[in-house]
NUNUKOL-601889 format. One record per residue (C-alpha): x, y, z; residue number from 0; residue in three letters. Coordinates in steps of 0.5 Angstrom, whole numbers. Each point is the difference from the previous one (the first is absolute). Layout:
NUNUKOL-601889
REC X Y Z NUM Ala
...
end
This chain:
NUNUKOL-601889
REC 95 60 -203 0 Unk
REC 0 -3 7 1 Unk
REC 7 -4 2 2 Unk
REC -4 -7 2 3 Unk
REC 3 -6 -2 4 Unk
REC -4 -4 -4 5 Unk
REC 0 -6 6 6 Unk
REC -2 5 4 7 Unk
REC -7 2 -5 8 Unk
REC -1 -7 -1 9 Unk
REC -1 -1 7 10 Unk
REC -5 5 1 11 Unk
REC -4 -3 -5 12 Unk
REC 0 -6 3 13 Unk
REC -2 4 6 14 Unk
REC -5 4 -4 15 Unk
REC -3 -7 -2 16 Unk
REC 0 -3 6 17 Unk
REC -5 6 2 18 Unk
REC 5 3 4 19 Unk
REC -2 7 2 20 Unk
REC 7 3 2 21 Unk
REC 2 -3 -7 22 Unk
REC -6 5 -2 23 Unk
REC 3 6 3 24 Unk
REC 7 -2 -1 25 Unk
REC -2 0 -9 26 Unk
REC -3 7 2 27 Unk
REC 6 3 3 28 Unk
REC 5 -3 -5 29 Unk
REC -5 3 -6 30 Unk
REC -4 6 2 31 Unk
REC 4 4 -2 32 Unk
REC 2 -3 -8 33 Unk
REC -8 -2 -1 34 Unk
REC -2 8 3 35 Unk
REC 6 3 -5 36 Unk
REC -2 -5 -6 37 Unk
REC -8 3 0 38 Unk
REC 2 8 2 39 Unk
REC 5 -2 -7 40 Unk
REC -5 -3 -4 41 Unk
REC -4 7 2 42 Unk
REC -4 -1 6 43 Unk
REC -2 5 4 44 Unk
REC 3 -1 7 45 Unk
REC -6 -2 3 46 Unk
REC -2 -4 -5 47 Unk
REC 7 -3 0 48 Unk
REC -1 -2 7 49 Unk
REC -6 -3 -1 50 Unk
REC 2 -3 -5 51 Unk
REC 6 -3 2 52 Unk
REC -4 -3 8 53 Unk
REC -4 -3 -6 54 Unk
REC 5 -3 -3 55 Unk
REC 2 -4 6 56 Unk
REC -7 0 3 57 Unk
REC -1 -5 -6 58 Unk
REC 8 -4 0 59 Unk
REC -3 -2 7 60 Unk
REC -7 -2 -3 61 Unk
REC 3 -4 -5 62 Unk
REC 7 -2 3 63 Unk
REC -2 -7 -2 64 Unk
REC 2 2 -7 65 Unk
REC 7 1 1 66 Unk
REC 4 -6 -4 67 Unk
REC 6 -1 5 68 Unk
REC 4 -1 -7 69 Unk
REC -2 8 -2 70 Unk
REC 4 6 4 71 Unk
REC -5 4 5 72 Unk
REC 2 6 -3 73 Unk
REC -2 -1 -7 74 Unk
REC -7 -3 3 75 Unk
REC -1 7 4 76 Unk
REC 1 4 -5 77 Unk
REC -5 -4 -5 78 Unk
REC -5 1 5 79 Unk
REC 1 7 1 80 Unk
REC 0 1 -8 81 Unk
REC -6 -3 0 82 Unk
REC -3 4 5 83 Unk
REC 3 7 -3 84 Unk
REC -4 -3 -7 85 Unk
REC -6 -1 4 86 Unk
REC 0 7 4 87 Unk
REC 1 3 -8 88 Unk
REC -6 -4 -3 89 Unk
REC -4 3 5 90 Unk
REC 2 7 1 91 Unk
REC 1 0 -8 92 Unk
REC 1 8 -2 93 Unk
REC 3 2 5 94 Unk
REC 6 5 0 95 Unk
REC 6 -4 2 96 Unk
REC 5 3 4 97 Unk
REC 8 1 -1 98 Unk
REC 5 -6 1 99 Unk
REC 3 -1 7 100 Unk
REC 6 0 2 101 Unk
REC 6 0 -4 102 Unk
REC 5 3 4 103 Unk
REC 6 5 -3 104 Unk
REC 7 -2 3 105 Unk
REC 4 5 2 106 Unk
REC 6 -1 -2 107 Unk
REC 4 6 1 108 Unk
REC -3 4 -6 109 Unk
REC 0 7 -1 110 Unk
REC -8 3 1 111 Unk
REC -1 2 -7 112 Unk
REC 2 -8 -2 113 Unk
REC -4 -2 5 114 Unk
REC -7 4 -3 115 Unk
REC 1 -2 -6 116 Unk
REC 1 -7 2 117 Unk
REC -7 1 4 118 Unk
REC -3 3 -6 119 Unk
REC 1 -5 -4 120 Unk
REC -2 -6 6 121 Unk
REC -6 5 0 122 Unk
REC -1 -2 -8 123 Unk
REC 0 -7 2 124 Unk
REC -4 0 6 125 Unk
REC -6 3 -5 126 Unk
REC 3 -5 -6 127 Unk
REC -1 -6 4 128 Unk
REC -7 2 3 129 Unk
REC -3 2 -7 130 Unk
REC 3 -7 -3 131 Unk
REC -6 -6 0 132 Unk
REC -1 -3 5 133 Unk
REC 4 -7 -3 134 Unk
REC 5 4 -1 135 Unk
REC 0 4 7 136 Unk
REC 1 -7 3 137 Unk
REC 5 -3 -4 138 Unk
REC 4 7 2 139 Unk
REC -2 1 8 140 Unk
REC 1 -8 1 141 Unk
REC 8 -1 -3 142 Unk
REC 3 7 0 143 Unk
REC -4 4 7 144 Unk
REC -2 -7 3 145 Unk
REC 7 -3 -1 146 Unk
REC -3 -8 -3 147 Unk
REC 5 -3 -5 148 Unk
REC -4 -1 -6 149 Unk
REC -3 -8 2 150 Unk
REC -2 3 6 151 Unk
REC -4 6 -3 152 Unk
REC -3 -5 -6 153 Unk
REC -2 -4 6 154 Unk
REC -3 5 3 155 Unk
REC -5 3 -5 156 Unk
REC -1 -6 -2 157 Unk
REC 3 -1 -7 158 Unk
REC 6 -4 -3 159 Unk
REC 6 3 -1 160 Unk
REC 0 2 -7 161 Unk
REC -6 4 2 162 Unk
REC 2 3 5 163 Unk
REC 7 3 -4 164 Unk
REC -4 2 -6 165 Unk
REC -4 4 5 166 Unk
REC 5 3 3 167 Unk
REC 4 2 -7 168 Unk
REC -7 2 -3 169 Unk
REC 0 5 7 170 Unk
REC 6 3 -1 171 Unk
REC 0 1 -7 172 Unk
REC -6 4 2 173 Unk
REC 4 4 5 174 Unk
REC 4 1 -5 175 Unk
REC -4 3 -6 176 Unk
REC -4 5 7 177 Unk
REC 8 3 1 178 Unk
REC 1 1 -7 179 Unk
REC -6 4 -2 180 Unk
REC 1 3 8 181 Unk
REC 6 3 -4 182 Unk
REC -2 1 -6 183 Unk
end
């Protein structure tokens, strides 16, 4: 996550709404990297995830207008990028999805065969998260890879926050039942 404050983002969405394009680029520099992270995670290929996260800000800067000075510029970012992932998805149904990104292992001294089993068993995951339904796969990159608190992601996708926990519980209990028949 970035260390902006919340007085520092609330000035630039007044800058953004006063149609200040240095307050453009500036969005794109404090978020490129997390909506770009964000697609590769929900399984984009890399080109994709580029293209997909330029339009992301393509259609904030479009539709700057919309921003509620009562609602965080961070939660309406990612909403506009679920909404253009969701829309990338419909037109390119039946496509392979790729493996999720950018889940870093923390090296933390272990000894080399901890740190391959830890691997193994991220891999396991990666592949666990990438299978789950699209739903589910938002509610798991949005609050444990893309750091929101649960109000955040909710808002995000979209929904309330009783359906966001419910989606979130529903795919980790399918994560869980993957494991168990992994290790059976």
């Amino acid at each position: 996550m970035n260390d902006f404050s919340e007085q520092t983002k609330d000035s630039l969405a007044a800058r953004l709404k006063a149609g200040d394009r240095a307050a453009a680029a500036e969005l794109v520099d404090i978020y490129y990297v997390q909506i770009y992270l964000f697609m590769r995670r929900l399984g984009h290929s890399h080109t994709a995830s580029e293209d997909l996260t330029q339009e992301s800000f393509f259609q904030a800067w479009q539709n700057i207008s919309r921003l509620r000075s009562d609602r965080a510029l961070n939660n309406w970012l990612y909403q506009i990028a679920v909404n253009v992932s969701r829309l990338h998805w419909r037109k390119h149904k039946g496509r392979k999805s790729f493996s999720i990104e950018g889940v870093d292992v923390p090296d933390n001294g272990k000894a080399e065969f901890d740190k391959v089993g830890h691997l193994e068993q991220l891999e396991k995951l990666k592949i666990g998260v990438a299978n789950l339904p699209m739903k589910f796969k938002e509610a798991v990159v949005l609050h444990y890879l893309q750091h929101l608190s649960i109000a955040e992601a909710a808002e995000a996708i979209g929904v309330r926050e009783g359906t966001f926990k419910s989606r979130l519980s529903r795919a980790l209990k399918a994560l869980r039942r993957q494991f168990i028949a992994e290790d059976r």
